[in-house]
PAZAPA-4460 file (N, C-alpha, C; in steps of 0.05 Angstrom, whole numbers, plus 32768, in hexadecimal, padded with zeros to 4 digits):
% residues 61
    n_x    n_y    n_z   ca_x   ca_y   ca_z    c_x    c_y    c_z   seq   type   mol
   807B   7ED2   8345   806F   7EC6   832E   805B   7EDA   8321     1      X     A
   804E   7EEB   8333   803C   7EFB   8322   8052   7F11   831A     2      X     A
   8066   7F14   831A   806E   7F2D   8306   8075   7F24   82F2     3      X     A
   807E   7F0A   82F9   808A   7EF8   82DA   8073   7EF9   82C6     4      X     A
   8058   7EF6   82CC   8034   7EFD   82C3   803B   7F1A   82BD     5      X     A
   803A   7F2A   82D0   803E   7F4A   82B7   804A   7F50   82A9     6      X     A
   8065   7F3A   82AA   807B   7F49   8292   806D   7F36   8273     7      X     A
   8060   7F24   8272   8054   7F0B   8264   8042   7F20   8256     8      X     A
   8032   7F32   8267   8014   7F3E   8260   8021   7F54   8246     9      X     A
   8037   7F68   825E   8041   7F7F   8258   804C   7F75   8238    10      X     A
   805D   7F58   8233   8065   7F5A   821D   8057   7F54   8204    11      X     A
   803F   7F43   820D   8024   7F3C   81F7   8018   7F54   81EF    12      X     A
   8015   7F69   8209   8000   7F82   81F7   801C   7F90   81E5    13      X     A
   802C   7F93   81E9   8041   7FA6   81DD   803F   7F9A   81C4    14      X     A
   8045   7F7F   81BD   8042   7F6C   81A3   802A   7F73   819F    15      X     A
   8013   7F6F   81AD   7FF7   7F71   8197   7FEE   7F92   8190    16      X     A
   7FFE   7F9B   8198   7FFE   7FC1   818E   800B   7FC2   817C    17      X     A
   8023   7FB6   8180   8035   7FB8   8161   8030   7FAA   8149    18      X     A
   801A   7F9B   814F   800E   7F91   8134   7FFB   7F9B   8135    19      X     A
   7FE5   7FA9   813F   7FD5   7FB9   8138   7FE5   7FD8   8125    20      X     A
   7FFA   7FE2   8132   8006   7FF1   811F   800E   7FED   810F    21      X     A
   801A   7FD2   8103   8023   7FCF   80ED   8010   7FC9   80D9    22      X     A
   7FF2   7FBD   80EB   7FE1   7FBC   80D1   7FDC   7FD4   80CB    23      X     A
   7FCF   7FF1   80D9   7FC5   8001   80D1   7FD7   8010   80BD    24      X     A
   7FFB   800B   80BF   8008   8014   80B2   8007   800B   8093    25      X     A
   8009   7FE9   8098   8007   7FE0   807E   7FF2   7FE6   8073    26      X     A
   7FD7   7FE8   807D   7FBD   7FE6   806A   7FBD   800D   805F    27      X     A
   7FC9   8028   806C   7FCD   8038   8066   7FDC   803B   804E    28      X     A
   7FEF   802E   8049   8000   8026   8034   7FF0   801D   801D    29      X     A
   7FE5   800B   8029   7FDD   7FFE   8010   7FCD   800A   8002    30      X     A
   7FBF   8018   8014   7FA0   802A   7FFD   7FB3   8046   7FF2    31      X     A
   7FC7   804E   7FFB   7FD3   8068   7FF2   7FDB   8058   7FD1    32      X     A
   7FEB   8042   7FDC   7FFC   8036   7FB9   7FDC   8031   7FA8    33      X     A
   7FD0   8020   7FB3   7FB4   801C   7FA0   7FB0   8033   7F91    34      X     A
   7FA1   8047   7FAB   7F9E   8068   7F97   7FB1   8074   7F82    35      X     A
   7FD1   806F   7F8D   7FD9   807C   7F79   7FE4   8067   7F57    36      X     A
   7FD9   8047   7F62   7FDD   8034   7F4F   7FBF   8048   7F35    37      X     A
   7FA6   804B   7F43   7F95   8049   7F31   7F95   8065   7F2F    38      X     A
   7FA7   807A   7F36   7FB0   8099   7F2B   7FBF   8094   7F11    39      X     A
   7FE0   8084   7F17   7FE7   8083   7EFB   7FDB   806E   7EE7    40      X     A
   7FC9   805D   7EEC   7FBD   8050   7EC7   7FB3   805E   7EC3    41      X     A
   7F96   8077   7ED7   7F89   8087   7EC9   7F93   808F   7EB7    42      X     A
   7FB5   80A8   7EC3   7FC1   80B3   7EA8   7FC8   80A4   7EA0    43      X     A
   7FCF   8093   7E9D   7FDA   8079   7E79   7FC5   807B   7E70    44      X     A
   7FAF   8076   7E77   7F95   8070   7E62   7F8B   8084   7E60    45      X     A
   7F8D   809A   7E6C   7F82   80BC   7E5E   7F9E   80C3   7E4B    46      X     A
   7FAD   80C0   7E44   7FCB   80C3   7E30   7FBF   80B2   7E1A    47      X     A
   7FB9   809E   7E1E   7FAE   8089   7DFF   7F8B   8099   7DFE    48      X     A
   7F82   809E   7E06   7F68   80A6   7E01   7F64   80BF   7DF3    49      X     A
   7F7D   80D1   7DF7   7F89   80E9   7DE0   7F8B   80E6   7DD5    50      X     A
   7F92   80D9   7DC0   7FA0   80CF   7DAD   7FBA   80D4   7DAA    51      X     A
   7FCC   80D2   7DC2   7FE6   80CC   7DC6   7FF7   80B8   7DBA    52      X     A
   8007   80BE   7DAF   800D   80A5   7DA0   8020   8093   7DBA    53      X     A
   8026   8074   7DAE   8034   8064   7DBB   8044   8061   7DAC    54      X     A
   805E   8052   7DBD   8073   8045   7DAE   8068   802D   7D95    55      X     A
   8052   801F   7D9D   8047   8008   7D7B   803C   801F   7D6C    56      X     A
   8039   8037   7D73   8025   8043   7D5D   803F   8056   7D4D    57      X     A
   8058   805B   7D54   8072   806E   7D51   8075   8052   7D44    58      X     A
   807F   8039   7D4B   808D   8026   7D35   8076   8025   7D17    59      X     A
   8062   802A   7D11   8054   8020   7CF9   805A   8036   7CE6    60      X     A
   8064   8049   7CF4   806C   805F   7CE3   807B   8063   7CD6    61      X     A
***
């Protein structure tokens, strides 16, 4: 009966490591897309701040 107990233990920590890695994975993820979410509006909104034109500003023409 107690090994049936270590294989019980052995398979809980293996599970609670693999969700520790999947968080650290996902939350790595997430701040890389964030960063590169608020990299490209910067450039959209440094392109309009040139006075780049847009596609509504090409139709009035």
């Amino acid at each position: 009966m107690a090994a049936a107990g270590g294989v019980g233990d052995w398979l809980f920590k293996s599970f609670t490591a693999g969700l520790g890695i999947a968080t650290v994975y996902l939350t790595a993820n997430l701040s890389i897309n964030v960063f590169r979410g608020f990299a490209w509006h910067s450039a959209q909104s440094k392109g309009d701040d040139e006075g780049e034109k847009t596609s509504s500003d090409l139709k009035s023409e």
